[in-house]
Residue, then its C-alpha position, 0 to 999 in steps of 0.5 A: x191155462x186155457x185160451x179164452x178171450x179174457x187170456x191176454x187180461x189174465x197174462x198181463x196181470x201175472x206178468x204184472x205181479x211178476x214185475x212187483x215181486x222183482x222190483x220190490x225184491x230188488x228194493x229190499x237187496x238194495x236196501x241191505x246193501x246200502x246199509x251194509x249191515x254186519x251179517x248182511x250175507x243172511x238176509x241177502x241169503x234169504x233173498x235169494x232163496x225168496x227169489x229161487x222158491x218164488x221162480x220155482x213155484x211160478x214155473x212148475x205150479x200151473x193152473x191144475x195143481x195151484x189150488x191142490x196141495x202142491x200150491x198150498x206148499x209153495x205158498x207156505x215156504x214162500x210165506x216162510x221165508x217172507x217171514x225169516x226175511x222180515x224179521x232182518x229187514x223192514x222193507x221186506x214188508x213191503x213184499x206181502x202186497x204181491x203175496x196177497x195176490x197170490x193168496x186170493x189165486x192160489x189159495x182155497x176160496x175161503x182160506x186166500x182171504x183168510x191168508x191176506x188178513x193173517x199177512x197184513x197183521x204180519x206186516x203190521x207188527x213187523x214194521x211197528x217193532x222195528x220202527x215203531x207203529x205209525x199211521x203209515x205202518x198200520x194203514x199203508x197194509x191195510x189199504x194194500x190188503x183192502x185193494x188186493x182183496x178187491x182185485x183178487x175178487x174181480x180176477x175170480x169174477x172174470x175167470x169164472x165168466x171166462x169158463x161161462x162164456x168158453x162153455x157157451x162157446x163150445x155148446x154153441x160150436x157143438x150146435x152148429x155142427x148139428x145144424x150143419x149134420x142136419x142140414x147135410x142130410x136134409x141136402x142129401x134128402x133134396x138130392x135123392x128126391x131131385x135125382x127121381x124128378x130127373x130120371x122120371x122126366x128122361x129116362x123113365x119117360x124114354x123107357x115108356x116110349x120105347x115100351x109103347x113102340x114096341x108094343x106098337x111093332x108087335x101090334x104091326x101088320x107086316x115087316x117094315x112098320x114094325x121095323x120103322x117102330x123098333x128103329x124109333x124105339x132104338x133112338x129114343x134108347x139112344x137118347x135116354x142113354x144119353x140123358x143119363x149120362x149126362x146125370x153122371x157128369x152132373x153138367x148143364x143139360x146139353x139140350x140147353x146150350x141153345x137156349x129154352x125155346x130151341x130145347x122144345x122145338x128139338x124135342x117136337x121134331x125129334x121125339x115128340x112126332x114119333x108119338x103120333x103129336x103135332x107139338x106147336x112150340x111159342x117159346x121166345x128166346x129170353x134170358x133166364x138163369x139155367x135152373x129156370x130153364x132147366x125146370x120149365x123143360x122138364x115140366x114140359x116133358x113130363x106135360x107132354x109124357x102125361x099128354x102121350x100116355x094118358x090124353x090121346x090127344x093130337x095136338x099139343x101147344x107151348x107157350x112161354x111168357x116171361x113178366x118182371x120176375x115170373x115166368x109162365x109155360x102153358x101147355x094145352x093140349x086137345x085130349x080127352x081130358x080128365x078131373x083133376x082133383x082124382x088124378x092128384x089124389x091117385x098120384x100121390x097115392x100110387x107110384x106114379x110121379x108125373x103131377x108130382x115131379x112138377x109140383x115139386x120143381x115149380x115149388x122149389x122156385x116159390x110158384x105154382x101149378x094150375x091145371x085146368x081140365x074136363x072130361x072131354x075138353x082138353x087140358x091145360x097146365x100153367x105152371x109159374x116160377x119166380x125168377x131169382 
């Protein structure tokens, strides 16, 4: 059988009806002892047979082939030898209560109660020719009939929730693994787009500097600023190389390790001077978790690349302020400026990722991303995440 919820119910009713069968079997043998009848080696004979066709039936008969052909033999031989045994002795009358259970189980839906009614008809007529009919005699088997068939049809009421409830069980179990397949290529989804933010806001954005250096050292008038170019496009290849292996290790961001505000003004010193910026850093040093730091300085950098790339701008502002569970990075800078409203429709339209390589990390954090900016004015960019 198979498990389900209601299988020790089930279990405990069959180890039930093995119990009435043995001590109403026992009943009968002692029964036939006590009286001591001549010729009692017969009904005790048959007994014994009761007992083997009944054992055999309970071992090899299993929950496939019970209501098939086999089943239906082993009710019969069994029903046989009842019979043989009731006709040498009363008690065994009292054997058709276990056989109605069995009936109602193994039986056809309509043939078990059919059985049930033929058996208590049986017992009836036998226990009224060997003892006279009674009351008791007639009334004792129908009742037993009546409460077996009432049983009977509650077993089949809870082994068919059974089989319901175990196949919701397994169309639920086959859901989840969906959700959970669905759910892997929606992660694999969000890291592939992760991974582009990360690469745009180093790599890509070291390999434009040194494009840009390069294309400076050629534009150079003699050896030495065309060599000092060429250095600065050799360390900013360093520290691409390095940004990229640490994607590979996947580990925390090494500019990190001191905190946000020591990040940036490394970055202002380091890298951003080589573009030509006067980078002014106001970044406290707060608490925040390391996503959130993470985020803010790459949406700083990919700021201060657009700033590079795009505002001929001379000075760049940070500023950071964190507020119960906000935190706001500012970037101001004094550039030509431009109409926000085209830019973002030019770079969701283009290859370009800039605009929305920030927009994607500040929704991931529940905020938002404000650009304020004219032809001429300058710009300035907020951008907002919910601390968690």
């Amino acid at each position: 059988m198979a498990h389900s919820t209601l299988t020790p119910v089930f279990v405990g009713l069959r180890t039930g009806l093995h119990v009435l069968f043995a001590a109403l079997l026992a009943l009968v043998v002692v029964r036939i002892v006590v009286v001591g009848a001549p010729g009692s080696w017969v009904p005790l004979g048959l007994s014994v047979v009761f007992a083997g066709v009944y054992l055999l039936g309970a071992i090899v008969a299993r929950s496939a082939s019970r209501r098939g052909l086999a089943g239906a033999v082993w009710i019969l031989a069994l029903t046989l030898v009842w019979i043989a045994l009731l006709v040498l002795v009363p008690e065994a009358a009292y054997l058709v209560f276990p056989l109605f259970f069995l009936y109602l189980h193994v039986l056809p839906r309509v043939v078990g109660p059919v059985a049930v009614v033929v058996a208590t008809l049986v017992a009836v007529v036998a226990l009224g020719l060997h003892g006279g009919f009674t009351v008791g005699g007639v009334v004792g088997p129908l009742v037993g009939a009546g409460v077996a068939l009432l049983i009977g049809l509650g077993y089949r009421a809870l082994a068919r929730e059974a089989a319901e409830r175990e196949a919701l069980v397994a169309e639920l179990l086959a859901t989840r693994d969906r959700l959970a397949a669905t759910e892997h290529e929606q992660g694999v989804i969000a890291e592939r787009a992760r991974l582009a933010r990360e690469i745009h806001d180093t790599v890509a954005q070291g390999l434009s500097s040194i494009q840009m250096l390069l294309h400076a050292a050629e534009r150079a008038d003699g050896e030495r600023p065309g060599l000092e170019h060429i250095r600065l496009a050799r360390e900013t290849a360093a520290d691409g190389l390095a940004d990229t292996r640490r994607f590979i290790r996947e580990l925390t961001p090494p500019s990190l390790d001191q905190g946000l505000g020591a990040a940036l003004r490394r970055l202002a010193e380091q890298q951003w001077t080589r573009d030509g910026l006067t980078v002014e850093v106001d970044v406290p040093e707060v608490s925040l978790p390391m996503d959130v730091q993470t985020a803010l300085l790459r949406i700083a950098q990919g700021a201060v690349a657009n700033v590079v790339q795009h505002a001929g701008a001379a000075t760049v502002r940070l500023s950071l302020a964190v507020d119960g569970r906000e935190a706001r990075l500012t970037v101001t800078d004094d550039g030509v400026g431009f109409e926000p409203v085209t830019a973002r429709d030019r770079a969701w339209s283009t290859d370009s990722f800039g605009l929305r390589a920030m927009e994607d990390r500040v929704g991931q954090f529940g905020g938002r991303l404000d650009i304020t900016s004219d032809p001429g004015s300058g710009t300035t960019l907020v951008a907002v995440l919910e601390v968690p």
